[in-house]
Every structure is written in C-alpha cells, then in structure tokens.
C-alpha positions as CSV (number, residue, x, y, z in Angstrom):
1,X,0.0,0.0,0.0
2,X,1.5,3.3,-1.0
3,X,2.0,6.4,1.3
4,X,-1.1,8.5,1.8
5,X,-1.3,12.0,-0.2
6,X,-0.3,14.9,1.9
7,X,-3.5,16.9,2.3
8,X,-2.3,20.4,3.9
9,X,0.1,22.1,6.1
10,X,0.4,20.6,9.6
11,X,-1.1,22.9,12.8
12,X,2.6,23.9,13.2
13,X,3.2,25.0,10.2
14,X,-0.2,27.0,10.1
15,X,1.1,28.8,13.4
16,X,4.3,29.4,11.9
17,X,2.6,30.7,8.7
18,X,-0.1,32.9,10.6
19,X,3.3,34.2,12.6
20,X,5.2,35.0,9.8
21,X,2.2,36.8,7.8
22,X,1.6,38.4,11.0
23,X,-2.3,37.3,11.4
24,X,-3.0,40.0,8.3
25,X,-4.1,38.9,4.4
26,X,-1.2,39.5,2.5
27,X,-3.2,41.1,-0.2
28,X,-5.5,43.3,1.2
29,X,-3.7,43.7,4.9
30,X,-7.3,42.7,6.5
31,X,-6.2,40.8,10.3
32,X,-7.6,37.4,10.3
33,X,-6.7,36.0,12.8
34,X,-4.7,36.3,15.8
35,X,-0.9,34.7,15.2
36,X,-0.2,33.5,18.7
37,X,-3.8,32.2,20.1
38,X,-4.8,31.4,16.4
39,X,-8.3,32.2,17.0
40,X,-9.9,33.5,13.9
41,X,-11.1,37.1,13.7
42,X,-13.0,36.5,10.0
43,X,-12.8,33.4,7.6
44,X,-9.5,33.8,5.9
45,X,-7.3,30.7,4.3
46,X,-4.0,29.4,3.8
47,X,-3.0,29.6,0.5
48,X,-1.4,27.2,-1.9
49,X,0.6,29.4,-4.2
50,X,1.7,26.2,-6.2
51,X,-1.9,24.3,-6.0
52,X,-2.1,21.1,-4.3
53,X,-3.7,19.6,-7.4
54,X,-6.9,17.0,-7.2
55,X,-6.3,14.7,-4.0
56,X,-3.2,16.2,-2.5
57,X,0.2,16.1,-3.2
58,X,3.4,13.5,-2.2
59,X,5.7,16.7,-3.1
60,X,7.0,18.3,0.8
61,X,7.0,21.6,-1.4
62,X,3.5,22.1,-1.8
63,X,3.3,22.3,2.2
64,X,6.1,24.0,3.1
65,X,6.0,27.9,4.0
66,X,7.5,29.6,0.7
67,X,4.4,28.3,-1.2
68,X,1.7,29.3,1.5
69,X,0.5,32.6,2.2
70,X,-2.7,34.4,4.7
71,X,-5.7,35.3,2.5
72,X,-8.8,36.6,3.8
73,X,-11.8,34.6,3.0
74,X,-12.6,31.4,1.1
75,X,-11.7,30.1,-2.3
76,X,-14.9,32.2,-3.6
77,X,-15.0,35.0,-1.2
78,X,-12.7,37.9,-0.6
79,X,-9.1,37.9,-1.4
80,X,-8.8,34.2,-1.7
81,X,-11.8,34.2,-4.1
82,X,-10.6,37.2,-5.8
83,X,-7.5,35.4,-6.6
84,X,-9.1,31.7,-7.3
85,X,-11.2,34.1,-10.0
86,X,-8.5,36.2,-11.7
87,X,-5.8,33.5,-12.1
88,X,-4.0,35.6,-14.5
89,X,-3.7,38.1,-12.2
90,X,-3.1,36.0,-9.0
91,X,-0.1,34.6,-10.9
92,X,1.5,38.3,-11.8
93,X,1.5,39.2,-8.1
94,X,2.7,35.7,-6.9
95,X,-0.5,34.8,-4.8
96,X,-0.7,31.9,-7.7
97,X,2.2,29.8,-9.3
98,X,2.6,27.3,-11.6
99,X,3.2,23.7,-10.2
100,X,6.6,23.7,-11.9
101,X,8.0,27.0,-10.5
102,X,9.9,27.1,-6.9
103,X,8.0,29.4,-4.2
104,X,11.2,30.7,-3.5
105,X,12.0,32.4,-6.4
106,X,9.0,34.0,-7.3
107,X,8.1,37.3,-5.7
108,X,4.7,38.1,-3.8
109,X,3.3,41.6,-4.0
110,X,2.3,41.8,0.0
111,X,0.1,45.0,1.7
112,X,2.7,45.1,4.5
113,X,6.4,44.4,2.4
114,X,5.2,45.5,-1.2
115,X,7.6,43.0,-3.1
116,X,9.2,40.5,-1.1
117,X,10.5,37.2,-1.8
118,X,9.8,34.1,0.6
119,X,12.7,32.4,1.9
120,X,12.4,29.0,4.0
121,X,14.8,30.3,6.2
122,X,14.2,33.8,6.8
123,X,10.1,34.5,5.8
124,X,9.9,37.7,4.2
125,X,12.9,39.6,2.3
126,X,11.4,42.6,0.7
127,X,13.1,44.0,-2.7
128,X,12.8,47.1,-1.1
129,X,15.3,49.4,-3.2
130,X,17.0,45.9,-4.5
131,X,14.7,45.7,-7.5
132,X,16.8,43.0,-9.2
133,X,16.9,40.8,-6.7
134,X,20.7,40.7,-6.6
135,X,20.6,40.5,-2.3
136,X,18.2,37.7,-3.0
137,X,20.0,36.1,-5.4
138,X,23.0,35.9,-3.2
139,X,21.0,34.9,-0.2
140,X,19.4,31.9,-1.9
141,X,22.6,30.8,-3.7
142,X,24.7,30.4,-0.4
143,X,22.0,28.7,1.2
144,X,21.8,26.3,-1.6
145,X,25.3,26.5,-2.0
146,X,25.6,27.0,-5.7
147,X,29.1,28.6,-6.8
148,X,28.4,32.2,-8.3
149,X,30.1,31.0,-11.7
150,X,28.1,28.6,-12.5
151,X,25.1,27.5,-14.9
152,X,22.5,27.1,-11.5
153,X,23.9,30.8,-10.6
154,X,22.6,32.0,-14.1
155,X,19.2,30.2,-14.0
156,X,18.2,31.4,-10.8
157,X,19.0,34.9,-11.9
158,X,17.4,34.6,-14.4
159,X,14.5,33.0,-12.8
160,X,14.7,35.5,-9.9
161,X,14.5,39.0,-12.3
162,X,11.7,37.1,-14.4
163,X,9.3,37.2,-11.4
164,X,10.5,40.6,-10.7
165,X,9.8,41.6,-14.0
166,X,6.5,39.8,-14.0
167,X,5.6,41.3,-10.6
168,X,6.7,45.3,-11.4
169,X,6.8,45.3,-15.0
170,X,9.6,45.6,-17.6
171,X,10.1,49.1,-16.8
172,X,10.8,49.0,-13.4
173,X,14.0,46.7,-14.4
174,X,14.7,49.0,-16.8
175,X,14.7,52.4,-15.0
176,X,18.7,52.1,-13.6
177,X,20.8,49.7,-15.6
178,X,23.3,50.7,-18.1
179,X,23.9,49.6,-21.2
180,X,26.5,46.9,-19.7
181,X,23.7,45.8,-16.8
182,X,20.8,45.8,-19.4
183,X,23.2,43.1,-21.4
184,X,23.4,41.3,-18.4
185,X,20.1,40.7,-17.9
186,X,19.3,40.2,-21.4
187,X,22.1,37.6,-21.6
188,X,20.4,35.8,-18.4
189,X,17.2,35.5,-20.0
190,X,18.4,34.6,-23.3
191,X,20.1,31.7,-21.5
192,X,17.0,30.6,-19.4
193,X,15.1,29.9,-22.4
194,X,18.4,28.1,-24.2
195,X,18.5,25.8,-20.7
C-alpha cells in the first residue's frame, strides 16, 4: 500500500505561517486571525501558491512555508476568491504559481512588504530598493550552496528578475541599468530559455 497524499500544512506550520504573515491577508492587509492564540477574527485561508492539485500532493514543497501565504476569506470569497477568480492576475503578483515553478524564487506583491520574496529560512525579504533581486539572489545561492560561476547561478537569476519583471513590470528593471547591466540581464534571459 503506497503512502497516503499529503493533504495540507500541519497545525505547526499554520502557526508558523499565521506568525510570519503576522495574522494580516497578504493582499488586502485585513487581520484574520490572531498569530499566537490562532483564534480567527474573520474566515480567511492558507494559501497554496503552487496548488495542491486534485487529492493532495506526495511533493513536501506544496506544504512548506514559501508556497503558502494568509488570504482573507474562502476560495470564492474575498481575497482568496478574488485570486481563485483572476488567475492571471493571481499569478503576476505571486498569490498563484505554476506547479513547476519554486516558491522561493518567485516574488509576492504583500500589503505590509510590497515586493518580497519568501525564503524558507528567513520569511519575508522585501526588494525594497534591491529591485533586481541581486541581495536575494546571493542569499538563496549560499544557502543552496551553488558557486556564483556557475550555470545554476545564471538560472536562478534569471529565474529570480523574471518574477521581478512579471511582478513590477519591464520598466521598473529597466529604470537604472546601463547599457553593460541591461546586457546582463538580457544575456540571463536569453540563457534561461536556451537551458
């Protein structure tokens, strides 16, 4: 008999979820619910950013805290429904990702951090002024220890100002970089889509 389908985040990570997101929706900044006590102030949900898919999912991703955010109300109420019912949207301000894409590197538009990235390790890091990502990038490469000159380095910065670009818009990678940055980035693209 095989292992049973995971079917949601434990009660410990909920908590650790409702900590980090500080008991607010991450979209509209409504509280929910109250972090430490976890009693619920209105319905709100914990949201799969990468779905679960149709009777669970084996894959300790899906569960984990980069893919799972606060939302105030249900799948067809309120933020959550809101998102459920503009996918396209959901998916441009990382409240929605596809099931191949890694939380981690794809950026959420929050109400309290604007842009932010979620890290397993540290919750929130906000873009703040860092609108490439390149703190980020450095951040998640040393703690999955891939070399800076190397192929893996290149795909996740590539993967990293993709969301960014997705999440802001082309111009707001655009605004600062030279003509030797703006190669850069082109050249990190270019190869993402030749991987």
């Amino acid at each position: 008999m095989g292992a049973a389908h995971m079917t949601g985040p434990t009660k410990n990570t909920r908590r650790e979820i409702a900590i980090r997101d500080d008991g607010t929706c991450v979209k509209c900044g409504v509280t929910v619910v109250d972090p430490i006590t976890m009693t619920p102030y209105r319905q709100y949900s914990i949201q799969h950013r990468a779905a679960r898919g149709m009777g669970g999912s084996r894959n300790p991703k899906i569960n984990a805290a980069p893919n799972l955010i606060l939302l105030c109300g249900t799948g067809t109420t309120d933020c959550h429904g809101d998102v459920e019912q503009h996918r396209e949207q959901g998916r441009r301000h990382g409240y929605a990702i596809a099931s191949h894409e890694d939380p981690e590197l794809v950026p959420v538009l929050n109400w309290t951090h604007g842009a932010a990235f979620l890290s397993a390790s540290s919750g929130w890091w906000p873009v703040g002024t860092d609108y490439r990502g390149t703190d980020y990038l450095e951040h998640i490469a040393a703690e999955r220890g891939v070399p800076v000159d190397s192929a893996e380095y290149l795909r996740l910065a590539s993967v990293i100002l993709d969301g960014l670009q997705r999440l802001n818009g082309p111009a707001a990678l655009e605004r600062d970089l030279d003509a030797d940055e703006a190669e850069v980035v082109e050249n990190a693209w270019d190869r993402e889509w030749e991987l």
